[in-house]
C-alpha positions in Angstrom: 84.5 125.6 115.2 86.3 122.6 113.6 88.5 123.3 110.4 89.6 120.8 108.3 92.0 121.0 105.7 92.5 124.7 106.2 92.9 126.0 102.1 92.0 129.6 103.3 95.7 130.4 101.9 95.0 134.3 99.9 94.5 134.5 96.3 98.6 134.5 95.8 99.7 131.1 96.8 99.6 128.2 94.2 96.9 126.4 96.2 94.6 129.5 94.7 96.0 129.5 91.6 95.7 125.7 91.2 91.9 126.8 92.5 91.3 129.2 89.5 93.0 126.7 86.7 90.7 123.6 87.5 87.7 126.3 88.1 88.8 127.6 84.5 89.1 123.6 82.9 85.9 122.6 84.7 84.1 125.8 82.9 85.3 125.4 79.7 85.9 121.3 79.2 82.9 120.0 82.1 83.6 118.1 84.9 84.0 114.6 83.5 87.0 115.7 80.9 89.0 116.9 83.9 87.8 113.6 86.5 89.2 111.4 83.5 92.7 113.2 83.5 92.9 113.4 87.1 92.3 109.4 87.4 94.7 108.9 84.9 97.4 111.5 86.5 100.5 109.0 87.9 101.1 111.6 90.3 97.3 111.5 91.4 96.5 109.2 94.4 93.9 106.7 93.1 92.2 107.3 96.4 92.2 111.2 96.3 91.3 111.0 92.7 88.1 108.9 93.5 86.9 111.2 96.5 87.3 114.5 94.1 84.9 112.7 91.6 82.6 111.8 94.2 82.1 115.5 95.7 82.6 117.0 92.4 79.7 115.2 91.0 77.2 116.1 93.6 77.8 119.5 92.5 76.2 121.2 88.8 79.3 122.4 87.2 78.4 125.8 87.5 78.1 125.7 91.4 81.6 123.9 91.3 83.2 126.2 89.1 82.3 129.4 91.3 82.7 127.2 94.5 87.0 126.6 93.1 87.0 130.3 92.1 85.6 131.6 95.5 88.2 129.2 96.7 91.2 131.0 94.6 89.6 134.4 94.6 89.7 134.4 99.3 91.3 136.8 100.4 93.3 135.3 103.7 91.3 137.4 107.1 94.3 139.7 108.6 95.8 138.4 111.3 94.0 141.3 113.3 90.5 139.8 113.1 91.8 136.4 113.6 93.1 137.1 116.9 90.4 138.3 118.0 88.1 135.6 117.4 87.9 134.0 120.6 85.5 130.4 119.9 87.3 127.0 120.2 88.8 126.0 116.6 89.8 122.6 115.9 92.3 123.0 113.3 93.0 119.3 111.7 96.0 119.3 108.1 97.3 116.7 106.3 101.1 117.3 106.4 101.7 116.4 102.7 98.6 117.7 100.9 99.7 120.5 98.9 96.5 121.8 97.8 95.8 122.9 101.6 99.3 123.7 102.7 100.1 122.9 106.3 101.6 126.9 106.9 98.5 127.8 106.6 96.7 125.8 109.7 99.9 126.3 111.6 99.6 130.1 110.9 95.8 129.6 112.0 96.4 127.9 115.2 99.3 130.6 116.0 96.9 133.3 115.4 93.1 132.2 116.2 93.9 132.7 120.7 91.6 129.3 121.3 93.2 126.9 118.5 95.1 123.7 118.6 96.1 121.5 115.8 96.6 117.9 114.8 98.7 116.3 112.3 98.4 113.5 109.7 99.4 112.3 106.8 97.7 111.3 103.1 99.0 107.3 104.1 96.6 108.0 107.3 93.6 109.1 105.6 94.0 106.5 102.6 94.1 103.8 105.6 91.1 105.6 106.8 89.4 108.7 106.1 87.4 109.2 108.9 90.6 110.1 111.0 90.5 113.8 110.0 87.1 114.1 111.2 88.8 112.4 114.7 92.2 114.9 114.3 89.3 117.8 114.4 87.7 116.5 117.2 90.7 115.8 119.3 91.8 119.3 118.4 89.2 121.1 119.5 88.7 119.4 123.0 92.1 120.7 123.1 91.1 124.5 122.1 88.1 124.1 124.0 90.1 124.1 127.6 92.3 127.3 126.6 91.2 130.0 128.5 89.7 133.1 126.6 91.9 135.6 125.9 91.9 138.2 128.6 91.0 141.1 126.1 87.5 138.9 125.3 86.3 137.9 129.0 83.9 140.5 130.7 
């Protein structure tokens, strides 16, 4: 198992909410409308901005707007069935993306018994994008030598 940008986060956090607004934009104004603001959003990174419209528009809206509200709607997996889940997990975050926040692949790679983590930052994927694909990787051969929980080997 390899996670990327962990946004499993529960329906309360404003990664969800965030979620459920563009979902309910995206329903109601189409995809293009909301592309348009987001490119012209100072705060936006022109980068991030041209990767959303990318994936977004492989998508028909109405398979993107209940892909973002499955994605607000999740309910985070207690930390009880977590733990017990004993596969390898590659857990790779970007530090300073706030739409998948970084507590949330640390709490993963606490509580999954075979996970390890890498770092990076939104500077490192704009110099390159293909280095969270690598932060997976190199976090699972990681995860992968972590002996299996005693409770799961028979």
């Amino acid at each position: 198992v390899v996670l990327c940008l962990p946004g499993l986060t529960g329906p309360t956090t404003v990664a969800a909410a965030a979620n459920r607004h563009v979902a309910d934009r995206v329903a109601r104004e189409g995809v293009e409308p909301v592309l348009a603001e987001l490119a012209r959003d100072p705060a936006a990174l022109p980068w991030i901005a041209d990767e959303v419209a990318r994936s977004w528009r492989r998508h028909d809206p109405a398979s993107l707007v209940a892909a973002l509200r499955a994605a607000g709607d999740t309910e985070r997996l207690p930390d009880g069935e977590l733990s017990r889940i004993a596969v390898p997990a590659g857990i790779a975050a970007v530090v300073d993306d706030l739409a998948h926040p970084l507590a949330t692949a640390e709490h993963l790679a606490r509580t999954l018994p075979r996970a390890a983590l890498r770092t990076l930052s939104l500077v490192d994927l704009a110099a390159d994008r293909s280095r969270l694909g690598r932060a997976a990787v190199a976090a699972l051969a990681v995860a992968r030598d972590r002996a299996v929980p005693p409770s799961e080997s028979r």
